[in-house]
C-alpha positions as CSV (number, residue, x, y, z in Angstrom):
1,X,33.3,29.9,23.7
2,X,32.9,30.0,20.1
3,X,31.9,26.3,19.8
4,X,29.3,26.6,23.1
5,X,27.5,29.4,21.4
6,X,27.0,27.4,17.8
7,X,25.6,24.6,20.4
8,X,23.1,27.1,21.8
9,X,21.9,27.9,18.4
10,X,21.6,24.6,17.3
11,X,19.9,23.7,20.1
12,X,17.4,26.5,19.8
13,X,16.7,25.7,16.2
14,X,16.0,22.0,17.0
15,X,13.8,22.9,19.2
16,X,11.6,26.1,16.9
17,X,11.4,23.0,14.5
18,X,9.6,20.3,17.3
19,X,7.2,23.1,18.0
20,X,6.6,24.1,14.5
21,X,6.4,20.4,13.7
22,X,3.8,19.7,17.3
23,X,2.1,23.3,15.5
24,X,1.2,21.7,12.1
25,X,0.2,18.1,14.1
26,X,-2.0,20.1,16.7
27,X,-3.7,22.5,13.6
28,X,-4.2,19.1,11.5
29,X,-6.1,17.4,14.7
30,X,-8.1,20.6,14.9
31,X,-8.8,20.7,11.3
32,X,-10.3,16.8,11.3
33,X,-12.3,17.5,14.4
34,X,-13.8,20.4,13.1
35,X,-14.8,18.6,9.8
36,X,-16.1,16.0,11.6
37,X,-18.2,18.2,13.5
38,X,-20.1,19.8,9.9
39,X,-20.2,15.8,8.6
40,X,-23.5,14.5,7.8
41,X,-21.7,11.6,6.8
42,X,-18.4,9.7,8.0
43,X,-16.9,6.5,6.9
44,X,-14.2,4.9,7.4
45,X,-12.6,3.1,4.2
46,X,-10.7,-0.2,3.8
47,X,-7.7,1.6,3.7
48,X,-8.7,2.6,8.0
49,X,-9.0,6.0,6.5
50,X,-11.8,8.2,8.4
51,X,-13.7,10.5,5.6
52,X,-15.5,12.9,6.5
53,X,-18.6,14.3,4.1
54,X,-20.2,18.0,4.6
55,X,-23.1,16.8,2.4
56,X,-24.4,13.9,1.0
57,X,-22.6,12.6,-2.1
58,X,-25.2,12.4,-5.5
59,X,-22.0,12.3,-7.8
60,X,-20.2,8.9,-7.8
61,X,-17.3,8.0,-9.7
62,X,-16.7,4.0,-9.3
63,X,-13.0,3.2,-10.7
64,X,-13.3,-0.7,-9.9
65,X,-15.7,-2.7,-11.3
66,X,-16.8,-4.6,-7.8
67,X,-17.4,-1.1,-6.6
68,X,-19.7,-0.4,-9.6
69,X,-21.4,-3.4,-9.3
70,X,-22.1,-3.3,-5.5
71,X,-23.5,0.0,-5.9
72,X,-25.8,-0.4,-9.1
73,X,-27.6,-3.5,-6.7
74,X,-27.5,-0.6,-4.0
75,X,-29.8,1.3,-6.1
76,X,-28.0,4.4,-7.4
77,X,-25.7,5.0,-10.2
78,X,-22.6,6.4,-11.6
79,X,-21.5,9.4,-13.2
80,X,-18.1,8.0,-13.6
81,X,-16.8,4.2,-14.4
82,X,-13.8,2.5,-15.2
83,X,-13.0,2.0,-18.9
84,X,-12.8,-1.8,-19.2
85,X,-16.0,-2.8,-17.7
86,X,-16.2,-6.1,-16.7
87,X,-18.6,-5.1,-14.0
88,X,-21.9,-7.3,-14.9
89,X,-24.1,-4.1,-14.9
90,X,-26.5,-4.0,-17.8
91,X,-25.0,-2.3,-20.8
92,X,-28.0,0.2,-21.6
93,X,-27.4,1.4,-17.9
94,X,-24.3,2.5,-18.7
95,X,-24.5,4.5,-21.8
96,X,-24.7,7.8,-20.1
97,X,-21.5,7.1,-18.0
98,X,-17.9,8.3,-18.7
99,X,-15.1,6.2,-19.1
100,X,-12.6,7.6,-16.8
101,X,-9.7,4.9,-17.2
102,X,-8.3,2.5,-14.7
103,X,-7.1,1.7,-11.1
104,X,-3.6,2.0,-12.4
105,X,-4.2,4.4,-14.6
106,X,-6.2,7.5,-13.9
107,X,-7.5,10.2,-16.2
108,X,-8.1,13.0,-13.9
109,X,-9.2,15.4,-16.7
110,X,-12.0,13.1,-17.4
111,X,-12.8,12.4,-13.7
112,X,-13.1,16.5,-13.1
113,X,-15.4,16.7,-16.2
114,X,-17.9,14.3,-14.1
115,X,-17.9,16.7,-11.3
116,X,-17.9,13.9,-8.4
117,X,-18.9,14.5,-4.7
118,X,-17.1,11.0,-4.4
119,X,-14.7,8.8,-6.0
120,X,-14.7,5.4,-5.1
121,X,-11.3,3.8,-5.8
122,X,-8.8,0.8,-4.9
123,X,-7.3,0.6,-1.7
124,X,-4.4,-1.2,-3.1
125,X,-3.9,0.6,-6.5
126,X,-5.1,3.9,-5.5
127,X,-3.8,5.2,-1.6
128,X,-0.9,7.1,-3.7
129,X,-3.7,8.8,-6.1
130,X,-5.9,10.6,-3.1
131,X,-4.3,14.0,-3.1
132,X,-4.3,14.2,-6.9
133,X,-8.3,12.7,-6.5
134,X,-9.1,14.5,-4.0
135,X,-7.8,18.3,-5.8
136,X,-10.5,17.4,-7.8
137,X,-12.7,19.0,-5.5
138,X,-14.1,15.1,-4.0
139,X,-14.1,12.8,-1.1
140,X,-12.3,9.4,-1.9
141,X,-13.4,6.3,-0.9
142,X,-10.8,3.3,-0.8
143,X,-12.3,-0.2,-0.9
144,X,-10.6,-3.6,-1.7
145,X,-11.1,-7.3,-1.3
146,X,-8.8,-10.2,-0.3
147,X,-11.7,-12.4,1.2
148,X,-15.5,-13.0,1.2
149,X,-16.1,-11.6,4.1
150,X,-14.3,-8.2,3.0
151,X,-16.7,-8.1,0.0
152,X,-19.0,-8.0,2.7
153,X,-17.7,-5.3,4.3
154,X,-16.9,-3.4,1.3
155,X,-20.3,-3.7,0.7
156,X,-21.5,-2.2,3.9
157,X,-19.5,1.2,3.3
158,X,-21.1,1.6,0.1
159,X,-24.2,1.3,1.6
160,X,-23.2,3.8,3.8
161,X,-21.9,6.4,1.5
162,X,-25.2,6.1,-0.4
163,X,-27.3,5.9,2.6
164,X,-28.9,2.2,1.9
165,X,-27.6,0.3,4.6
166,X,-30.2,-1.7,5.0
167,X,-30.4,-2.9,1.8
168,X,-26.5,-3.8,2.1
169,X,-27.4,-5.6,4.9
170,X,-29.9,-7.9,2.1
171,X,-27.3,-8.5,0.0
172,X,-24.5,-9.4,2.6
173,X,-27.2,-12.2,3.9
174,X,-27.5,-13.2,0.8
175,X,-23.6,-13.8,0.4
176,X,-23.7,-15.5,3.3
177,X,-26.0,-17.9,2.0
178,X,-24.7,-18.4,-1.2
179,X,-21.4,-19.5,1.2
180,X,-23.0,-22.6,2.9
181,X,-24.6,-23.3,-0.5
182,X,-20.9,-23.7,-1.2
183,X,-20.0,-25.8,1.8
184,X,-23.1,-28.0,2.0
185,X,-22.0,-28.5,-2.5
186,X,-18.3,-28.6,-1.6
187,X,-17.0,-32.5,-2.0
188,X,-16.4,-34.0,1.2
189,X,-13.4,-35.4,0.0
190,X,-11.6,-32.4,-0.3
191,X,-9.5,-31.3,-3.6
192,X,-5.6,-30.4,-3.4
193,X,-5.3,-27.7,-5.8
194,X,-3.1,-25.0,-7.0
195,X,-4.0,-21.4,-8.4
196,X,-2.0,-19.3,-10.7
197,X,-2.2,-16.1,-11.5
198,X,-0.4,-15.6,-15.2
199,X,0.1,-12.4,-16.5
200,X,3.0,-11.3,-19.0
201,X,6.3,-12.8,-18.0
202,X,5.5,-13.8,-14.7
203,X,3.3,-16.5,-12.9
204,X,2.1,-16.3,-9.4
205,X,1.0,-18.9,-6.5
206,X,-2.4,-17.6,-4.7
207,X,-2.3,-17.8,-1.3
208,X,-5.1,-18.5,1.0
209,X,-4.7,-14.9,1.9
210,X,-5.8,-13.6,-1.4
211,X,-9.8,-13.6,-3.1
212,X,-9.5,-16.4,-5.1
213,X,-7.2,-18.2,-2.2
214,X,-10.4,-17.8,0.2
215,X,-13.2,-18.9,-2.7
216,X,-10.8,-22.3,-3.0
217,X,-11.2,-23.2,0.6
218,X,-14.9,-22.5,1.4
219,X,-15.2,-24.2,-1.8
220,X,-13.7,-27.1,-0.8
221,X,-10.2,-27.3,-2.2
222,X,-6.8,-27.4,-0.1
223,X,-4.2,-24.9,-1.6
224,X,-0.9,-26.7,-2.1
225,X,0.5,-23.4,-2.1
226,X,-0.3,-22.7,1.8
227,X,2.4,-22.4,3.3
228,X,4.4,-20.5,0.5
229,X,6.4,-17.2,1.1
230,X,4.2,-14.3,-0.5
231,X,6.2,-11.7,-2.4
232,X,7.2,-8.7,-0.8
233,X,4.7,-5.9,-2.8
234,X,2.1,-8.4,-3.7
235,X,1.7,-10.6,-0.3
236,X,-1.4,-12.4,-0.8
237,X,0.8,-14.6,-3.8
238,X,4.0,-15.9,-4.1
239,X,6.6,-17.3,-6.4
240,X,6.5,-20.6,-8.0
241,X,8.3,-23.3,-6.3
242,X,8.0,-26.3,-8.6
243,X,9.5,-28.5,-6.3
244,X,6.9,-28.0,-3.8
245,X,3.7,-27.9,-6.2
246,X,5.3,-31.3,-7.3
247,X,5.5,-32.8,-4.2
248,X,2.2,-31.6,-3.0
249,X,0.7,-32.9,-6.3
250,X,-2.2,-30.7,-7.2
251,X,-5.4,-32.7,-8.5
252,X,-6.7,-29.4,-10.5
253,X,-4.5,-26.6,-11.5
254,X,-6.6,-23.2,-11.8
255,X,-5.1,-20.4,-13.6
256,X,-6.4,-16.9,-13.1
257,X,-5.1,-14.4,-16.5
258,X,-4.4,-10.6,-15.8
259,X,-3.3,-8.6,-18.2
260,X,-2.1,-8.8,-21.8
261,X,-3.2,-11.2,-24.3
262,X,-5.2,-14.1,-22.1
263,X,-5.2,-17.0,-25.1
264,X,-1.8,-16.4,-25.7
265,X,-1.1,-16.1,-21.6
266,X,-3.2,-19.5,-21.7
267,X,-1.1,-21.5,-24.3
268,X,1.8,-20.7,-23.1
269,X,1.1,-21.7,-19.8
270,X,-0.4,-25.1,-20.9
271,X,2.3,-25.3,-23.0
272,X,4.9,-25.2,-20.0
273,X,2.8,-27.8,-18.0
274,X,2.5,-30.0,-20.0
275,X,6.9,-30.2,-21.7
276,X,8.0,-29.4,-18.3
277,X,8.8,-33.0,-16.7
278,X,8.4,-32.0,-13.1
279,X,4.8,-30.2,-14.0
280,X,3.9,-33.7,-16.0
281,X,4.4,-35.5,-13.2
282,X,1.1,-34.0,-11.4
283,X,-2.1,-36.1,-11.1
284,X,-3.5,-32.3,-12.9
285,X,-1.5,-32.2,-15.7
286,X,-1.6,-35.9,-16.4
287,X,-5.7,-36.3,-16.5
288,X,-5.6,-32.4,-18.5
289,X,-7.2,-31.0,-15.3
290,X,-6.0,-27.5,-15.9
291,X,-8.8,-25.0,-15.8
292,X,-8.4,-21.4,-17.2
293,X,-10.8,-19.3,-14.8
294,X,-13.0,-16.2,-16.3
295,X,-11.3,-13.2,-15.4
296,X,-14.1,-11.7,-14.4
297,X,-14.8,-13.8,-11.7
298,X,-10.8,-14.3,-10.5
299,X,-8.6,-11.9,-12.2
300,X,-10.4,-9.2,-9.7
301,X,-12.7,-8.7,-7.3
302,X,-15.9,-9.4,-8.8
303,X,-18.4,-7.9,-5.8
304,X,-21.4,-9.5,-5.5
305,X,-21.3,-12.0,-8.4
306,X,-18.9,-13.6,-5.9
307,X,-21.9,-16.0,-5.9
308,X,-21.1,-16.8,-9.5
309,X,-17.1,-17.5,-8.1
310,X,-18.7,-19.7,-6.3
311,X,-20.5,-21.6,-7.5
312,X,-18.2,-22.5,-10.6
313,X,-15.5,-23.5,-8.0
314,X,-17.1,-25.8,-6.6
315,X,-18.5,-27.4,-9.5
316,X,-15.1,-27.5,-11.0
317,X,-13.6,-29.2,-8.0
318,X,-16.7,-31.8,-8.2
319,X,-15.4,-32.8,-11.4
320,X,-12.1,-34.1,-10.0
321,X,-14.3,-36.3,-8.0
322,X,-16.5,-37.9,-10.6
């Protein structure tokens, strides 16, 4: 009798816990639809987030360089900008804007002090940053880019949150163009070719699924690397497989430096290639065709100077050619 009333009680407290758990649901639903209902503004990010703005944001914080660049060609400006600016915004613009540290690592005293109405971060780097962010009294805006065409779209919700769209519309034709520029420049003979990423103690394969993987193949290279495994937390690269890049003997070798010391990342890499005798046995390393990329341009999203990425792709793929 004992043990059938501790089953009642159970039962009864599983089930004050679904409806307190359906209650918080239901009152979170309610709570989005009613903030949706006082939006002037809603966006949805690259992260499928749907944010919701009461009024239109004049404060901007960018934390990613792309981000600032997209929106200075928007028009508008920043209170806010990452520390290592590698944007390609004119200096003297900046002068008046606070450095407010990095994707990966935030200074939210700094941000406050700005007093954003948005904060426009990194989709990959940031997601576990948007309560902290958004305590800060601001809406957060998650963009990211593993392709051309999501620079594209990354551009068109910035053009939303600042209400040009039109003028995003301008610049994504103008990508577009500056892609069959690309093709119609790309040799015809097309160039097998492997990318690294190289930062501290660790070198990475770009995939076709990353940035730099899709500027390759509309550039007109063919990525040895294809059909390699990416790593679990970083999927758009994988590990080397020497045996592989061997076989597939890569024309042009590309490496891409993020993070730490990029001469010393540089010689140590070439260094490698060349003793190796696997790596030596590569139509790239034998005719010295490994090219150090600007990081810039391929150690991150560069926004719209992906016209610039480009471009110099192409150009050194040409080369092999000559």
């Amino acid at each position: 009798m004992k043990k059938a009333y501790l089953g009642v009680i159970f039962i009864v407290v599983l089930l004050l816990a679904a409806c307190g758990a359906s209650g918080e649901t239901t009152k979170k639903a309610s709570d989005e639809k009613q903030a949706s209902k006082k939006a002037v503004l809603t966006i949805k990010d690259m992260a499928g987030r749907t944010v919701a703005f009461e009024k239109k944001p004049k404060r901007i914080v960018a934390l990613t360089n792309s981000d600032m660049n997209i929106l200075y060609a928007l028009g508008t400006t920043v209170v806010g900008r990452q520390t290592q600016d590698a944007s390609g915004v004119e200096a003297d613009a900046l002068k008046k804007v606070a450095e407010v540290g990095n994707t990966h690592d935030l200074n939210l005293e700094k941000i406050a002090a700005t007093a954003p109405d948005a904060i426009v971060a990194s989709s990959e780097q940031n997601l576990k940053d948007v309560p902290a962010l958004e305590s800060l009294g601001a809406k957060v805006i998650l963009t990211g880019a593993n392709s051309v065409a999501d620079i594209k779209k990354q551009t068109e919700i910035l053009g939303e949150l600042v209400g040009q769209p039109k003028k995003a519309e301008k610049l994504n034709a103008e990508i577009t163009q500056n892609e069959k520029n690309a093709e119609q420049k790309a040799p015809q003979n097309k160039v097998r070719a492997l990318l690294v990423l190289g930062a501290p103690g660790s070198n990475y394969a770009a995939l076709p699924t990353s940035l730099s993987g899709d500027v390759l193949e509309k550039a007109g290279g063919i990525n040895v690397a294809k059909d390699f495994k990416g790593v679990e937390n970083f999927p758009q690269y994988a590990a080397l497989n020497v045996e592989k890049i061997v076989s597939a003997d890569p024309e042009i070798i590309f490496l891409m430096i993020h993070g730490g010391d990029e001469k010393e990342t540089e010689e140590a890499f070439k260094k490698e290639m060349k003793q190796n005798q696997a790596w030596n046995s590569t139509s790239a390393v034998k005719n010295d065709q490994i090219v150090v990329l600007p990081a810039d341009l391929f150690g991150t999203n560069p926004g719209l100077r992906i016209d610039e990425a480009l471009a110099l792709m192409t150009d050194k793929l040409n080369q092999v050619r000559k």
